[in-house]
N, C-alpha and C positions, 0 to 999 in steps of 0.2 A: 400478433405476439402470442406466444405460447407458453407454457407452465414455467419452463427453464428460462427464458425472458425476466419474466416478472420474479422469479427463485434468483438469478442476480441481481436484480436491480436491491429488492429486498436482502441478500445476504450485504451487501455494499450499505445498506441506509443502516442496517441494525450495527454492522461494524464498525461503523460511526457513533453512533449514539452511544454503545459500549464504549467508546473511546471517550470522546467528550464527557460522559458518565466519569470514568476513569478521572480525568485530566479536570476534573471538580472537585471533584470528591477528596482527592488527595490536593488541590490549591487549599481549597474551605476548610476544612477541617482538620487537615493534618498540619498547614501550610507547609507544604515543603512543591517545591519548584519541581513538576511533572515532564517538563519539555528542559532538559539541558541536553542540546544537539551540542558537540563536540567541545563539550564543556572540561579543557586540563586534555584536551586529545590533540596528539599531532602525527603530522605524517600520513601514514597508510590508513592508520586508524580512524583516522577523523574523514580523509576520501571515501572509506568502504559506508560509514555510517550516513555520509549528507547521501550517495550516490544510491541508498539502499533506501534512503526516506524519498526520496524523489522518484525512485523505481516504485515508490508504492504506491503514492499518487500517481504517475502514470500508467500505471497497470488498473488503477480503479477506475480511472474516466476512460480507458481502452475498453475495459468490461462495460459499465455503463453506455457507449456508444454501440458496444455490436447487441446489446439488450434493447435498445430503445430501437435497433433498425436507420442506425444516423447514417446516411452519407457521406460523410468524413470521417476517415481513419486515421490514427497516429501508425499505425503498426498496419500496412495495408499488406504483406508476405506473405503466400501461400503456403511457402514449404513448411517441412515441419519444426525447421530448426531459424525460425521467424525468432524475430529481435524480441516481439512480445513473449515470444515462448520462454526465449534464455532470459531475458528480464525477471519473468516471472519465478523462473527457477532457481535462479542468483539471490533473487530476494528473498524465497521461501527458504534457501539453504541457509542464508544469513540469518535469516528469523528463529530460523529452526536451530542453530548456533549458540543465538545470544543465551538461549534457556537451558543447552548442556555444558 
């Protein structure tokens, strides 16, 4: 394993902790409910959002496996326009979205 290995594994563990951090922080002390997934959404709206949380976890244990050197892929496409690629960039668009 090499620098960039061990630099995703660790960008993935920290983005979690910030997350979890997050999702405490406002339960405890703010009490207000941090996770409401399609909560009064319907239609298109509430497909792009589950499809966009689930893109994310997939895309983290896709990273996590080609870091660790695992064997099994979810995303095993060479080209450049691999399902992990577009996953990736669907969800970084969405993400990048929710915040303009």
């Amino acid at each position: 394993m090499n620098f960039f290995d061990y630099f995703q594994i660790a960008s993935v563990v920290i983005f979690l902790f910030i997350l979890v951090g997050k999702i405490l922080y406002l339960r405890l002390s703010r009490n207000v409910n941090p996770i409401a997934i399609g909560g009064g959404k319907k239609g298109v709206v509430l497909a792009l959002e589950l499809i966009s949380i689930v893109g994310l976890m997939v895309w983290m244990v896709e990273a996590l496996l080609h870091a660790s050197h695992s064997g099994f892929r979810i995303f095993s496409a060479k080209p450049s326009y691999s399902p992990a690629r577009i996953t990736a960039r669907f969800d970084r668009d969405l993400f990048l979205a929710a915040f303009s």
